[in-house]
N, C-alpha and C positions, 0 to 999 in steps of 0.2 A: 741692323743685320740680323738675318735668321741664324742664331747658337753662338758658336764666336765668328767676332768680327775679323780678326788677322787670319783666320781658314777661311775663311768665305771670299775674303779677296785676295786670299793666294791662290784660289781657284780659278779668278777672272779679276786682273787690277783691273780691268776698266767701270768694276763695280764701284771702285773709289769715284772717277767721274758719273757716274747714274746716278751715287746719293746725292752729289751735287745738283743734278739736272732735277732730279725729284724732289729735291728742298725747292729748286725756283719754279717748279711747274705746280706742285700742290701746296706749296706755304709752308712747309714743315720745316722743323725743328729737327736735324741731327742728333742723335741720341749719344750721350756722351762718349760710350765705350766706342760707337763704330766713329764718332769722331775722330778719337786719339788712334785709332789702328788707323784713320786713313790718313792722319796727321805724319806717323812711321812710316806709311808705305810709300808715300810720294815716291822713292828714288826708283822703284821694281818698275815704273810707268814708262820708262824708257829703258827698259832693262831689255837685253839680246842673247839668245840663246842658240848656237849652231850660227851665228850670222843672218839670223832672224830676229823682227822688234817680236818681241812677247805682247804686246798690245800696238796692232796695226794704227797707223796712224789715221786713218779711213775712220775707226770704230771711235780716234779721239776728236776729231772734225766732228761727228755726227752727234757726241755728247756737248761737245761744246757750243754748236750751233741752237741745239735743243736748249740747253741751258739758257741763254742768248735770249733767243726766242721770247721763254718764258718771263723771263724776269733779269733783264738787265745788269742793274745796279746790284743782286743777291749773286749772281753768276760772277763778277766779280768781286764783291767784297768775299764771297764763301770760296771760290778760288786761290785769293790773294791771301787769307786767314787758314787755310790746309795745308798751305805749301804747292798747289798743286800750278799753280800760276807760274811759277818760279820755273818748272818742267816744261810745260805748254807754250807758255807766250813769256818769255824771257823777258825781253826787250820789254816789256808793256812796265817792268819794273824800275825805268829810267824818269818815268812820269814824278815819282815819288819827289821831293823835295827840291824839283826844280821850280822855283824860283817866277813870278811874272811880275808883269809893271801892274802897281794896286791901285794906279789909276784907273784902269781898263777891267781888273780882276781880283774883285777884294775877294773871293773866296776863298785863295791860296795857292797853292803849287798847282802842276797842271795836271795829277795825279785827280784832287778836288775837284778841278775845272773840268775834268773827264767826268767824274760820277756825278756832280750837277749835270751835264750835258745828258746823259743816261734817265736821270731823274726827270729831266724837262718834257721826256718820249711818253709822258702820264701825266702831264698836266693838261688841263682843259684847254687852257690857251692854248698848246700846242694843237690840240685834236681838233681846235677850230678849222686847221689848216687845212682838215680831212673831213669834208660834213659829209651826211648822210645822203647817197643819189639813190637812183632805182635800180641798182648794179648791188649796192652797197646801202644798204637801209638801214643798218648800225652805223656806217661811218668808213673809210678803208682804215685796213689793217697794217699798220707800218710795217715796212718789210724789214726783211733780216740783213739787207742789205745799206737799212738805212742805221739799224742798230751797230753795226760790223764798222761803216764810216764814222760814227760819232766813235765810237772805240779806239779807233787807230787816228784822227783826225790830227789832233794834235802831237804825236809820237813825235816827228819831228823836232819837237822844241828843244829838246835838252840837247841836240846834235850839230842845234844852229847858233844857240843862244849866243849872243854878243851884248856888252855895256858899251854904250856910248853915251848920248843922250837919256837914255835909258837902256831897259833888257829889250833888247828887239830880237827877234825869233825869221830873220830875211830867209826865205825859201822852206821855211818848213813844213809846208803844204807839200813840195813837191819829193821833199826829203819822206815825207808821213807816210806819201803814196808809194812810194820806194821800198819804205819797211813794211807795209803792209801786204806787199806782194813776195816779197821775202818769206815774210810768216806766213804767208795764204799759201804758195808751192811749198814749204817742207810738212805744212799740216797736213796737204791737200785737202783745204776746206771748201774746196769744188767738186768732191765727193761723198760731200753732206746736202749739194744741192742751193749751196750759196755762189751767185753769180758774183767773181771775186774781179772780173775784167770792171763791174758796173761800179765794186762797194772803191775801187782803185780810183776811175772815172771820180766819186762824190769826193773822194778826200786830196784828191788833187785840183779839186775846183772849189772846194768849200771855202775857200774869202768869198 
């Protein structure tokens, strides 16, 4: 932050999400002080004044799409480590310590299984899926819409889970795509310019 950090974003909270969007867009390191002020300020981000939100939900879609965007798996783990995740996308904090079959998924809860899946959007192997044409001579660019369905893909799970035979997760595709439309109308993250009918569409068909 430019001088102190708790004036600067009493000025405008949605500077708490831009440091974020700006750590995953240019690779930066959060600097400690505006760190811990934006660590305190999380609760002001939803804060209403005359029966007004003090930071539009419009300008929170538009960082967090941005974020998104840029760097995935940094847009959530720096989210989810501010506090600011906890304001924004609630629910996404049900992933945490649920549980799958370690037949299927030895890398853990589906919280894991989510930032693996995030992570997989940068491997080679994946980008094989996108080669280079004469439209696209780099390769295409995965959309935000494919980033936005691996995000919410599995939400479902903690809402469906049953032991039987094992932990089976019966309908939580279509439970995923449910929550995910949920979060997408109170964000209105279709005001950032992310098509939310299409990202609803992949996480309701991803088996």
């Amino acid at each position: 932050a430019v001088g102190e950090p708790k004036a600067r974003f009493a000025e405008d909270y949605s500077r708490m999400l831009r440091a974020i969007r700006f750590a995953c867009q240019l690779d930066f390191e959060i600097e400690p002080a505006t760190w811990r002020a934006i660590r305190a300020g999380v609760g002001q981000l939803n804060r209403e004044v005359g029966g007004e939100r003090v930071v539009p939900h419009e300008v929170i879609a538009r960082e967090l799409v941005k974020a998104f965007h840029h760097h995935p798996v940094a847009a959530l783990q720096l989210l989810d480590a501010s506090g600011l995740l906890e304001v924004t996308m609630p629910e996404l904090e049900k992933m945490k310590n649920c549980p799958q079959p370690k037949q299927f998924h030895d890398e853990g809860d589906v919280w894991q299984h989510t930032i693996l899946a995030l992570t997989k959007l940068e491997a080679k192997e994946f980008h094989r899926e996108f080669p280079p044409t004469g439209d696209h001579p780099k390769g295409d660019k995965i959309s935000d819409e494919v980033i936005w369905a691996l995000l919410f893909h599995d939400l479902g799970k903690p809402y469906t889970m049953t032991v039987t035979d094992r932990i089976r997760f019966n309908g939580h595709d279509v439970k995923s795509a449910h929550l995910f439309r949920e979060a997408a109308g109170r964000l209105r993250l279709f005001s950032a310019g992310l098509n939310t009918d299409l990202v609803e569409q992949i996480i309701a068909k991803h088996m």
